[in-house]
N, C-alpha and C positions, 0 to 999 in steps of 0.2 A: 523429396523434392517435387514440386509442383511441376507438371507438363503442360504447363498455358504461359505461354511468354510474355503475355500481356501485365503490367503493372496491378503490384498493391498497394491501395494508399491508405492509409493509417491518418484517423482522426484523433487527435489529443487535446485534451483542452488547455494543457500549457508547455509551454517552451521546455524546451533540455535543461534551460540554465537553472530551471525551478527543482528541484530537489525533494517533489513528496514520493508518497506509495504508489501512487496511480504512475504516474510521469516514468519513477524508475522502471516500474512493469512494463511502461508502454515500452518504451526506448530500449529498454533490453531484448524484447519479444522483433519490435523491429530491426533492430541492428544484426540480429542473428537473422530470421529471415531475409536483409538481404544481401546474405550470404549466397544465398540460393536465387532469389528472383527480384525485378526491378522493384525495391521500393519508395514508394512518395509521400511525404508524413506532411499532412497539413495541421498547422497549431496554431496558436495566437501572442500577440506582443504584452500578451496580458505577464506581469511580472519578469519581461526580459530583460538581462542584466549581461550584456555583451562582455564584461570583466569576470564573469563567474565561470568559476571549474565545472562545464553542464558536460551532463552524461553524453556518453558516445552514440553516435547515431550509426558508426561504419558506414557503409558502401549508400547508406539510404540521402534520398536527398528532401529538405528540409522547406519548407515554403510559412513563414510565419505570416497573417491575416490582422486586419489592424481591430484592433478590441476593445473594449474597455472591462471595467471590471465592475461587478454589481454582487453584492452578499457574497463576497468572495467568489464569486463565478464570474469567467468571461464571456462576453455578450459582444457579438460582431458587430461592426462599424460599419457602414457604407455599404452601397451595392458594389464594389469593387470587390470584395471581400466575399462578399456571397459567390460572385459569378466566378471566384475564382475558384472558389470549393464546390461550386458546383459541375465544373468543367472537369477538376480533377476527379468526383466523383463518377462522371458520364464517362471519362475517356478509361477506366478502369475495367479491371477482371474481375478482381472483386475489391470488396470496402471491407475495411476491420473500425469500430469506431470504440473510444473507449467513455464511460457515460459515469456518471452523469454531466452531460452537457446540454443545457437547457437550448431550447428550438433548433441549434445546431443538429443533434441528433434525431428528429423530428423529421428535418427535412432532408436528412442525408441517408435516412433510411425508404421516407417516402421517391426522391430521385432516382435511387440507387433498383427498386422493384419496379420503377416507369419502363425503365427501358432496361429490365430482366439481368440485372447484374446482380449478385449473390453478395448479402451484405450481414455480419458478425459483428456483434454489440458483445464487447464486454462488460459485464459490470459490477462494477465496484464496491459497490454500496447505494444504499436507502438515500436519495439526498437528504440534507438539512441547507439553509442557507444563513449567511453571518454568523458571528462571534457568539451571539447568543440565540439561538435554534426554538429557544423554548418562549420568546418573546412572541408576543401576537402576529407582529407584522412576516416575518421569517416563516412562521407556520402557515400563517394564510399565502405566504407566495409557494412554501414546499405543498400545498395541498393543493394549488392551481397550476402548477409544476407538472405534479404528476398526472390528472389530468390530461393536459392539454400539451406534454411534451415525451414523458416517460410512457405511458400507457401506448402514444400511436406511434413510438419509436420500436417499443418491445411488438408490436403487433406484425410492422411490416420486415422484421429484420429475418432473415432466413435462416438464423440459429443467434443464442445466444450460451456466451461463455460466462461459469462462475468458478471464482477457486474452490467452491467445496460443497456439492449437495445439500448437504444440511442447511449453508448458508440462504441457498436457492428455497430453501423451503420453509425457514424461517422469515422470509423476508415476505413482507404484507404485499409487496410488487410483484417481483420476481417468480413469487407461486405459483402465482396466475399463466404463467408460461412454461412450465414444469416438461411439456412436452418438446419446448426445444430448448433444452438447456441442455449444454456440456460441461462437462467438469474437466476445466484442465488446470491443475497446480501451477502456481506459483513456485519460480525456481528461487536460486540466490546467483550470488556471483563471488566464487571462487578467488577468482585470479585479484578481485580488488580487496577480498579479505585477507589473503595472503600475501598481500604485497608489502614490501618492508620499508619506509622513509625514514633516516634518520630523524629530518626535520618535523616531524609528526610525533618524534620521540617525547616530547615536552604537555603534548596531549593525552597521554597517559599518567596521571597523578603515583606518583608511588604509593606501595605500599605501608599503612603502618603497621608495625610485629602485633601480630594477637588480635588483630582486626579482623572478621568478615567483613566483605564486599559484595553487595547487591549493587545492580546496573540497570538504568533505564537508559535505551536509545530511541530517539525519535523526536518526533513532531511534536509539539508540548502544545497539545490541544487537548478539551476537557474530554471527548469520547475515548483516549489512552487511559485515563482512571489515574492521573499522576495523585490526585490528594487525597483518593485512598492508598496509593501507597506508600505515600510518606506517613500517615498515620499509622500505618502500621510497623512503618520501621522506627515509629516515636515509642509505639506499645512495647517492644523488642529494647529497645534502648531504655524507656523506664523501667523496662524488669530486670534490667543490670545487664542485657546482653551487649560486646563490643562488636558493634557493626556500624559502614557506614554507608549511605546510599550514595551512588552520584549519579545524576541526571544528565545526559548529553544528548542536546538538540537544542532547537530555538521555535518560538512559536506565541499566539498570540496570548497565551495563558501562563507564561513565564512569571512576570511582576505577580501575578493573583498565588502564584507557586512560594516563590519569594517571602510574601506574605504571611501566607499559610506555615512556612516554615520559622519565622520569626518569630510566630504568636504562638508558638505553640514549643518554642524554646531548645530549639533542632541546629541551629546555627553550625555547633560543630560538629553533626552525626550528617547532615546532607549538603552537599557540594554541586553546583551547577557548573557547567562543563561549557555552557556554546556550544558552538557548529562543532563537529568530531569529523574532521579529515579524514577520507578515506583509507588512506594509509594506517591510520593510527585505530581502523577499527577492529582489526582481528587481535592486535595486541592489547585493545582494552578489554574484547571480550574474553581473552583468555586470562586475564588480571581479575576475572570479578570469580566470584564463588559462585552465585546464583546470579542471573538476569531474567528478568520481572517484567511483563507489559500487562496490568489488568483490564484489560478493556472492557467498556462497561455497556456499547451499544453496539445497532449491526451499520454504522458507519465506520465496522471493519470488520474484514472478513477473518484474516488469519495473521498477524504479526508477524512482519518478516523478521524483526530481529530476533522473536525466538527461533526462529529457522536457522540464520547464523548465528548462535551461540551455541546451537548444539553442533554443530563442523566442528566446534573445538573442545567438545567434552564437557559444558559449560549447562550445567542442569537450570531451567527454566521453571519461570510460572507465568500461567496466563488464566485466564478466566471462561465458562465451560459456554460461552459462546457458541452458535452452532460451528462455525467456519473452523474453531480452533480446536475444541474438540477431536474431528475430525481429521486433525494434519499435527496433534501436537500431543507426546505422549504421558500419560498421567499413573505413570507405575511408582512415583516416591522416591525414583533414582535418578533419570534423565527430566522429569518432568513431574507436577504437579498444578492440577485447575481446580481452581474455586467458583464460587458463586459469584459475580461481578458484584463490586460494591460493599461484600461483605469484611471488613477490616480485621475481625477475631481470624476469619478463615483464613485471610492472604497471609495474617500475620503465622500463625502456626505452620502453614505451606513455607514461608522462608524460613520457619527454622527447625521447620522439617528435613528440607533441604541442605542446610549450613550444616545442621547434624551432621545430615548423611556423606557429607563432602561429595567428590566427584564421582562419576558413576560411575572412570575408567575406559577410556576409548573414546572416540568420537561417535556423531551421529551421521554419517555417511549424507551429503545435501545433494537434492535434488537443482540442476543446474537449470538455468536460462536457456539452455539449448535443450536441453531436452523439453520445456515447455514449448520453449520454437516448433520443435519439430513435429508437435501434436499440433499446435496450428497450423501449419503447413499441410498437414494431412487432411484436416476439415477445409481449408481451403480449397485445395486438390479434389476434394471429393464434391464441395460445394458445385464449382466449376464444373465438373465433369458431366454432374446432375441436371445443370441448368437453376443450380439455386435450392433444393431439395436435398435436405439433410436427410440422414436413416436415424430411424428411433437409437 
């Protein structure tokens, strides 16, 4: 627990009612911190949906900033917006911001060293910007991004957080800053895996007898590697094996998925799911035999759903990534990681796995409070410092 009573305010670049990996990290990390000490989470109206189940923020109080939205990133509105983030940054102990957030992060780390307040930049990932990242116009904004948003953000910020060294050191950004990087894990959340709704019951598809089940949860975006893994559950399926994939999440690369699965004559070996209710998610991960995230760039560090699949005995594969590598075990029982991209490999890791059935026990999960509580500790130390982290 922190001894400086003064406020923490927490940057995010979107609302609670949005639902990715960044968001759930932020909001979990905040909620649990302010358990302990005042916190004040500034975000934006970019994607608020006042009707949606958004994550818990607990005792923190909430200030949404008007936005728009530009390559999928939100971009502040008005000086109304600025002077209000920037007020809440001056009147602060310290700042935690989570990045990539274009010019926002820029000037909230420049503010934040004006007037000698200790400010922590997590980060997430490499940005890309839009749907398609590999298009001209998208690359030429991510190269003048970084530049001119990410470079003077990571310089002035008084430490930076990544989930996994490796990742920190893979990353063509990030490296460059190697001397103030901490590594603190990514937890999960327990209490929402194991929580039981009837009505969520119908979100779990039965079983059929003599089936294996692979599971993808998440984001349905192309750096997940969903259409190498359908190919691979196509390779497995043409050589007579009874398995079948289902996909749960929503996202802008669904119909191209859809497609993909059509044309290549998988109709009834893969199954799209939608949104997956909270409730309904420890029961589907404990319904699948293996769960699968290949991910294929470093716009992801470490897959949370392999993290909660293994709470429940629930043998994973993922791809040797630096981030996941690092946090996700590849002994042939609990886990197995391939080369991203590579479709012969993924394919024999899942039926490596399927083989090997379960591995017997759970994998004991690193919680959300215990990541709280490591930031709470560089925060505490920051502060105490005057802003001066220890190697």
């Amino acid at each position: 627990m922190s001894s400086v009573s003064g406020p923490l305010t927490v940057v995010v670049p979107m609302p609670p009612s949005y639902r990715g990996g960044t968001e759930e990290y932020a909001y979990q990390v905040a909620r649990h911190c302010a358990a302990s000490r005042p916190v004040r989470i500034l975000t934006t109206s970019v994607r608020w949906d006042p009707g949606a189940s958004g994550l818990s923020v607990g005792a923190a109080e909430v200030t949404r900033l008007n936005a728009r939205e530009m390559l999928d990133r939100p971009v502040l509105r008005g000086r109304a917006a600025w002077r209000t983030l920037r007020e809440a940054v001056e009147g602060s102990s310290v700042v935690q911001l989570h990045m990539p957030f274009p010019s926002v992060e820029r000037r909230v780390t420049a503010w934040a060293k004006a007037r000698g307040i200790p400010s922590v930049l997590t980060y997430h990932m490499d940005a890309q910007f839009g749907e398609r990242p590999e298009a001209l116009f998208p690359r030429t904004v991510a190269s003048l991004y970084k530049g001119w948003s990410a470079l003077p953000a990571l310089r002035a910020a008084s430490a930076v957080v990544s989930n996994s060294l490796g990742y920190a050191r893979a990353s063509p950004v990030l490296s460059r800053f190697l001397g103030k990087v901490r590594v603190i894990y990514q937890g999960i959340d327990l209490d929402r895996l194991t929580a039981r709704d009837p009505a969520s019951a119908s979100a779990v598809p039965a079983r059929t007898p003599g089936r294996a089940r692979v599971l993808f949860v998440g984001r349905i975006v192309p750096y997940k590697g969903l259409t190498y893994l359908i190919d691979a559950v196509g390779s497995l399926v043409r050589a007579g094996s009874e398995v079948e994939l289902l996909i749960g999440g929503k996202g802008p690369q669904l119909e191209e998925l859809r497609q993909q699965v059509a044309a290549r004559g998988l109709g009834g070996s893969v199954r799209f799911l939608g949104f997956v209710p909270d409730a309904a998610l420890g029961p589907l991960y404990e319904s699948a035999d293996v769960v699968a995230c290949p991910s294929v760039s470093l716009l992801e560090s470490t897959p949370i759903s392999l993290q909660e699949a293994m709470t429940f005995g629930t043998p994973v594969v993922g791809t040797t990534l630096a981030g996941t590598e690092e946090t996700i075990p590849n002994d042939g029982r609990r886990g197995r990681l391939v080369a991203p991209k590579d479709v012969t490999a993924l394919a024999a890791a899942l039926q490596e796995l399927l083989a090997a059935g379960r591995p017997g026990g759970a994998t004991p999960g690193r919680t959300w409070a215990d990541t709280a509580r490591e930031y709470l500790k560089l925060f505490d130390e920051l502060e105490r410092s005057g802003g001066r982290a220890s190697p």
